[in-house]
KEDRENKE-524163 format. One line per field, with one value per residue (C-alpha): residue number from 1; residue in one letter; x, y, z. Coordinates in nm, 3 decimals, decimal comma, padded with zeros to 5 digits. Example, Ala and Ser with C-alpha at 12.3 -4.5 7.8 and 13.67 -1.06 7.14 Angstrom:
// residues 2
n	(1; 2)
res	(A; S)
x	(01,230; 01,367)
y	(-00,450; -00,106)
z	(00,780; 00,714)
// end
This chain:
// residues 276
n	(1; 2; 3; 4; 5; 6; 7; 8; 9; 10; 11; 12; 13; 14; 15; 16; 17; 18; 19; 20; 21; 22; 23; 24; 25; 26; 27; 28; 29; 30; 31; 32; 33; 34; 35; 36; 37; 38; 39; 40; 41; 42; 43; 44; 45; 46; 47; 48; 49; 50; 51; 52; 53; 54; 55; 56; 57; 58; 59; 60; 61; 62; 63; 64; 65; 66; 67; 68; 69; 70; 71; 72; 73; 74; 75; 76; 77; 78; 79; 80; 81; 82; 83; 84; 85; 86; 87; 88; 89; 90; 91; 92; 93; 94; 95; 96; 97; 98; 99; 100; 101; 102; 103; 104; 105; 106; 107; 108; 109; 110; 111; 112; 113; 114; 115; 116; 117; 118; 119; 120; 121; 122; 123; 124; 125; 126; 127; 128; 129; 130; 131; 132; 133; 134; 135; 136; 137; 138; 139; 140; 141; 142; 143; 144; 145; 146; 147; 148; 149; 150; 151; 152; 153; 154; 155; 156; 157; 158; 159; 160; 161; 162; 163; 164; 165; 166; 167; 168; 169; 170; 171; 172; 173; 174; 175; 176; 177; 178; 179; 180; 181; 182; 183; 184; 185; 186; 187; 188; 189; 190; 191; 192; 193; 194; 195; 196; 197; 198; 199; 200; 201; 202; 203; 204; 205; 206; 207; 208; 209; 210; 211; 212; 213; 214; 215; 216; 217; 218; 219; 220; 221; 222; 223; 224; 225; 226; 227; 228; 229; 230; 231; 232; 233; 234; 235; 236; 237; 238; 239; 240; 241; 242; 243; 244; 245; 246; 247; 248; 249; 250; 251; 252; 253; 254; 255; 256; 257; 258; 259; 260; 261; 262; 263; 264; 265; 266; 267; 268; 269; 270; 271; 272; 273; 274; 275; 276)
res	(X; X; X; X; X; X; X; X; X; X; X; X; X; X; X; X; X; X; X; X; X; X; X; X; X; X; X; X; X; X; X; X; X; X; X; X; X; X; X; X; X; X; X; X; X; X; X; X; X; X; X; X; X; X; X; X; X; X; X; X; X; X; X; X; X; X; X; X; X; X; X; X; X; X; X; X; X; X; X; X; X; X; X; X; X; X; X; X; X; X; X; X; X; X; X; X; X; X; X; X; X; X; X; X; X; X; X; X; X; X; X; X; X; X; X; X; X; X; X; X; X; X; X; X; X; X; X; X; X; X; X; X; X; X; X; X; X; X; X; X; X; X; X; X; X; X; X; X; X; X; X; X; X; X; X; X; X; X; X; X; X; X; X; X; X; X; X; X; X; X; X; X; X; X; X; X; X; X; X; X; X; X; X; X; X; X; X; X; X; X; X; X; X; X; X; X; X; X; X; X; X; X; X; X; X; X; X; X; X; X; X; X; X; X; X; X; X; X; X; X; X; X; X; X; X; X; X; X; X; X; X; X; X; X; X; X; X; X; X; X; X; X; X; X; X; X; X; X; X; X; X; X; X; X; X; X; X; X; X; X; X; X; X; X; X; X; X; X; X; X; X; X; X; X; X; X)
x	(11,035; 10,950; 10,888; 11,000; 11,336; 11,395; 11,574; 11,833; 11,919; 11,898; 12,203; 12,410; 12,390; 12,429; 12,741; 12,655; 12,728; 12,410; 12,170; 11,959; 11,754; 11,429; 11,214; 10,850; 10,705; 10,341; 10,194; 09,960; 09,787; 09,550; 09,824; 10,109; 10,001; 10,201; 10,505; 10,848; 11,036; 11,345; 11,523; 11,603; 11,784; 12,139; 12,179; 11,845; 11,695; 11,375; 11,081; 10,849; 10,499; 10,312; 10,440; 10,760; 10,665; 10,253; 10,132; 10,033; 09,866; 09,545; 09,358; 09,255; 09,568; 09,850; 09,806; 10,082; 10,310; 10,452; 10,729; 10,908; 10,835; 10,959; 11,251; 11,379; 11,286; 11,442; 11,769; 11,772; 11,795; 12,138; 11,893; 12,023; 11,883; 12,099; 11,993; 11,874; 11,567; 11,465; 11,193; 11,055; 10,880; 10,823; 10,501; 10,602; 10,419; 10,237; 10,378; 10,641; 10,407; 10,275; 10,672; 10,758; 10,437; 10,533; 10,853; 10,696; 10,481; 10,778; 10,944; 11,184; 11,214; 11,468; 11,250; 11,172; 10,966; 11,156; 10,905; 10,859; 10,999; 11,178; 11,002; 11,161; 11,478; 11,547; 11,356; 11,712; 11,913; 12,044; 12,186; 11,977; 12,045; 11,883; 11,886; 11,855; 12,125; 12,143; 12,187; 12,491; 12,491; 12,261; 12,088; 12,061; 11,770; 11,467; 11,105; 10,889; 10,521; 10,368; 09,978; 09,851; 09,992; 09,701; 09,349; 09,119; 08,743; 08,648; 08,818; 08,619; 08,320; 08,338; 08,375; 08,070; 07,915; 08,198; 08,325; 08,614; 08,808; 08,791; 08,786; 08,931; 08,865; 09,162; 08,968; 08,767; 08,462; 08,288; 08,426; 08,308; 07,984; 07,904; 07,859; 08,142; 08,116; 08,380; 08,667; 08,626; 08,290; 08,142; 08,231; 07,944; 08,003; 08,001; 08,173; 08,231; 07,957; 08,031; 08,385; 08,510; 08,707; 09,027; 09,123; 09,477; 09,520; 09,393; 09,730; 09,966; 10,064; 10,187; 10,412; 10,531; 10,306; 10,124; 10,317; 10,273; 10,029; 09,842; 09,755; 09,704; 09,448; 09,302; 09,279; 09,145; 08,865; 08,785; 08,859; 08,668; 08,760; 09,079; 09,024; 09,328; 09,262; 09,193; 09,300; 09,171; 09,127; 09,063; 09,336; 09,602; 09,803; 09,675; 09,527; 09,920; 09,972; 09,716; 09,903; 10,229; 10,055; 09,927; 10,258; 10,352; 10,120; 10,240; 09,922; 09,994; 09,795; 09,701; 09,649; 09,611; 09,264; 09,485; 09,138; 09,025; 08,751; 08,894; 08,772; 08,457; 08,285; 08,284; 08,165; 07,744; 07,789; 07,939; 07,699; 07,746; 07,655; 07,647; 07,585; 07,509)
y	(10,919; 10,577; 10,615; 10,315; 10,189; 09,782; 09,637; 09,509; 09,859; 09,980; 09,747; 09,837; 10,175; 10,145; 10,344; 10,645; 10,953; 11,176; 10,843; 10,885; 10,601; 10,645; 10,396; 10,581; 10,491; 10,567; 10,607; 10,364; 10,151; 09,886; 09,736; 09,738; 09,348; 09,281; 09,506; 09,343; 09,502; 09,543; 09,485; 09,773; 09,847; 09,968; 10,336; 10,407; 10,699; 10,720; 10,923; 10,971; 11,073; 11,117; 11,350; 11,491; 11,530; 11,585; 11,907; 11,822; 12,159; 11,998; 11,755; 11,602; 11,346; 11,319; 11,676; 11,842; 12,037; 12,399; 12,455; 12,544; 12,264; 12,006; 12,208; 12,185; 11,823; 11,741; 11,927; 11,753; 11,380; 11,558; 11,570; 11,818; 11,930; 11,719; 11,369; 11,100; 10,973; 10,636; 10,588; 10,246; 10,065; 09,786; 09,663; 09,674; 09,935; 10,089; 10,465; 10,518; 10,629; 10,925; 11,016; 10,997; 11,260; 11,460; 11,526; 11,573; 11,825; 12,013; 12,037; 11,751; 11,529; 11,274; 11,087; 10,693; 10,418; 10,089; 09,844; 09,589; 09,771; 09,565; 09,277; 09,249; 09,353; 09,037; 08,806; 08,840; 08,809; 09,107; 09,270; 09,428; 09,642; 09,634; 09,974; 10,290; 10,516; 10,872; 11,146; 11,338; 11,615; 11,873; 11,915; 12,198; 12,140; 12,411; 12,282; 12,456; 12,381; 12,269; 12,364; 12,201; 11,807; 11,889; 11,933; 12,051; 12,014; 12,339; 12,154; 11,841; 12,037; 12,253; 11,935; 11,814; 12,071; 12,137; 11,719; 11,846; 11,587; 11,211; 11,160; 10,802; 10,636; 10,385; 10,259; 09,909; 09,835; 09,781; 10,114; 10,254; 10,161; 10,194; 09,890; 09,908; 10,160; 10,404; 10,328; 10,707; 10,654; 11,039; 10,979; 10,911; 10,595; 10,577; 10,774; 11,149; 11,174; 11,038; 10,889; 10,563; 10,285; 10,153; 09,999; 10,019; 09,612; 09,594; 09,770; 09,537; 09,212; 09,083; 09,365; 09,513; 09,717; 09,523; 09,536; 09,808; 09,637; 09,491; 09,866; 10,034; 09,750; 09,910; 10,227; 10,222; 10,024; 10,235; 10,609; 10,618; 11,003; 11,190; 11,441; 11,561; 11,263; 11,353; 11,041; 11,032; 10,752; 10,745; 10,946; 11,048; 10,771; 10,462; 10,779; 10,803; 10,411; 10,481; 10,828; 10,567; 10,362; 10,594; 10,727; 10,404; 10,402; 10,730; 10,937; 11,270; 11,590; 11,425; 11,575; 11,440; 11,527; 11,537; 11,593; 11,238; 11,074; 11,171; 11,489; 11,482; 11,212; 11,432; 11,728; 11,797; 12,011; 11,737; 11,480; 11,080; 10,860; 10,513; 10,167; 09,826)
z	(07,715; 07,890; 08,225; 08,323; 08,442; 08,477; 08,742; 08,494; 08,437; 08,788; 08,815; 08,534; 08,635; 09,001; 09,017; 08,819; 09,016; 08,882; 09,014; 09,256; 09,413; 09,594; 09,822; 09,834; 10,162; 10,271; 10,634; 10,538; 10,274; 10,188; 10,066; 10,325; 10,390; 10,065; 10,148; 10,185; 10,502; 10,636; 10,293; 10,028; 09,749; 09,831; 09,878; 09,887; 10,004; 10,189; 10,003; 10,247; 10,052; 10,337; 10,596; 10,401; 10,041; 10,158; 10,264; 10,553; 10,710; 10,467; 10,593; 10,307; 10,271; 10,011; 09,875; 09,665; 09,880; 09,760; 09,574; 09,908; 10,057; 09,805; 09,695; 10,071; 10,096; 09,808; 09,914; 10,201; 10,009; 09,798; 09,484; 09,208; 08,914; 08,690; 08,945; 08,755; 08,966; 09,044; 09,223; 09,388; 09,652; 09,868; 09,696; 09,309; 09,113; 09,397; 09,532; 09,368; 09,077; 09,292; 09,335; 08,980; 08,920; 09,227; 09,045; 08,712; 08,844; 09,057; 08,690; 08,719; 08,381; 08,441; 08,690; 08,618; 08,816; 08,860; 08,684; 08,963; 09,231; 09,552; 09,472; 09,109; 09,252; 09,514; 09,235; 09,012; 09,327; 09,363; 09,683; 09,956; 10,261; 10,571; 10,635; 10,375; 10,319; 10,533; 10,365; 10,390; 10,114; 09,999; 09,654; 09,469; 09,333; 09,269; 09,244; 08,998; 09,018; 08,684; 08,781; 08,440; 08,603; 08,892; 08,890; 09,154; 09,249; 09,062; 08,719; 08,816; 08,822; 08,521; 08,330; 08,418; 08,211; 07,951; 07,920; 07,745; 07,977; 08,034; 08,369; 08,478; 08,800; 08,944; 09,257; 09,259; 09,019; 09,349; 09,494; 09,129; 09,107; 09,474; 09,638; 09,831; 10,110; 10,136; 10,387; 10,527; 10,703; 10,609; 10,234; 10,016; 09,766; 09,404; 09,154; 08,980; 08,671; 08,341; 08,488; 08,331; 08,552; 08,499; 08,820; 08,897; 08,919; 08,592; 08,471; 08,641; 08,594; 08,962; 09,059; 08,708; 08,513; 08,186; 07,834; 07,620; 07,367; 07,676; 07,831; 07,497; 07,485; 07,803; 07,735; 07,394; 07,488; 07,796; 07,630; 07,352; 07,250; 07,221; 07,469; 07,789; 08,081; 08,451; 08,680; 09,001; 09,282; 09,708; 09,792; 09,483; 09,502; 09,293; 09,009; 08,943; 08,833; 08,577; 08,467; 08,479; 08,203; 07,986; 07,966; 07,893; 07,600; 07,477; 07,621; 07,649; 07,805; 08,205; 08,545; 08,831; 09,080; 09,381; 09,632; 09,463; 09,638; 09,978; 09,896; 09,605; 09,837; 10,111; 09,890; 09,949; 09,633; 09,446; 09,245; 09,292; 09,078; 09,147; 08,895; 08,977)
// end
């Protein structure tokens, strides 16, 4: 199934009853210089990744939340488990990847990312609301946690001795290899062993993701072997627009690290390496 929705569709089927449409919204990002505000897509809900649909009793940020957790959340914005899911954001193709996996991973199929996002939206001309809609119904939907979507620290490091797994890396070259220091001041720099780098950017072109040829380009010269893919980045977010692409392509069999470097830099157990 393509993940992707365009923005052409979005409008034809505005009025469908099952749609749902959601603006992913972080606390912060590196990113949030390029965000459009105070304009969304009408009837919008907010998807709050951060506080709402993050569990936040960790204090590593952007961590899965528990089935509990997301199932009420998700209640709460009317979804059910027939809702057709749009997700977008203000950026392009930014967050609203790490909602479309959230939802993958809480069991939910009939999720999409709106190629382009807000910006693509108001580039055709069509109508925007200053506000996003309240929500006035409850959902019936019931998360179910899909554990094989998520990896953890102790999968990381089993596959350092097993490499069963391709490990891909969406942060920076510079972040990558090192030379960039790490924007959390106690995290060491560099990258997980034997990881490969596709940097998120190199996916997109402006604020839609790359064509189809273009990223099977990508990944076939950076994943040499047919083995399951691991995505990981800083902090779980930017790891998901590289899942979005490799769905894209048609990849199957990929997880998420959801500690990412937030975590595995601040690990003394954890090897670095780092190259210039």
């Amino acid at each position: 199934m393509n993940p992707l929705k365009s923005v052409q569709w979005l409008n034809e089927n505005k009025n469908n009853p099952k749609l749902i449409v959601l603006e992913a919204s972080l606390k912060s990002t590196a990113n949030e210089t390029n965000a459009i505000i105070n304009q969304h897509i009408p009837n919008a809900l907010s998807f709050d990744i951060s506080t709402v649909f993050s569990d936040t009793s960790n204090s590593l940020p952007n961590m899965v939340p528990s089935e509990a957790q997301f199932t009420a959340a998700a209640q709460n914005l009317g979804i059910d488990s027939d809702s057709i899911i749009v997700v977008y954001d203000t950026i392009g193709v930014y967050s609203s990847p790490r909602a479309w996996w959230l939802f993958l991973t809480m069991n939910h199929a009939p999720v999409f990312v709106l190629d382009g996002g807000l910006p693509e939206w108001i580039a055709n001309d069509y109508a925007t609301s200053a506000t996003l809609k309240t929500p006035n119904v409850k959902g019936d939907f019931i998360a179910k946690y899909k554990p094989a979507l998520i990896s953890n620290r102790f999968d990381i490091l089993e596959n350092l001795d097993t490499q069963t797994k391709t490990v891909i890396d969406a942060r920076s070259p510079d972040r990558f290899a090192g030379i960039t220091l790490d924007s959390r001041k106690e995290a060491r720099s560099g990258h997980i062993p034997h990881s490969k780098n596709i940097f998120f950017e190199a996916v997109l072109n402006g604020t839609t993701l790359k064509s189809k040829a273009e990223l099977a380009s990508i990944f076939e010269t950076v994943v040499a072997e047919d083995k399951p893919l691991i995505f990981t980045c800083g902090s779980g977010i930017t790891a998901c627009i590289d899942a979005l692409a490799a769905t894209v392509v048609g990849i199957e069999n990929l997880s998420i690290y959801d500690g990412s470097w937030s975590e595995w830099g601040m690990l003394p157990e954890a090897p670095v390496e780092t190259k210039q």
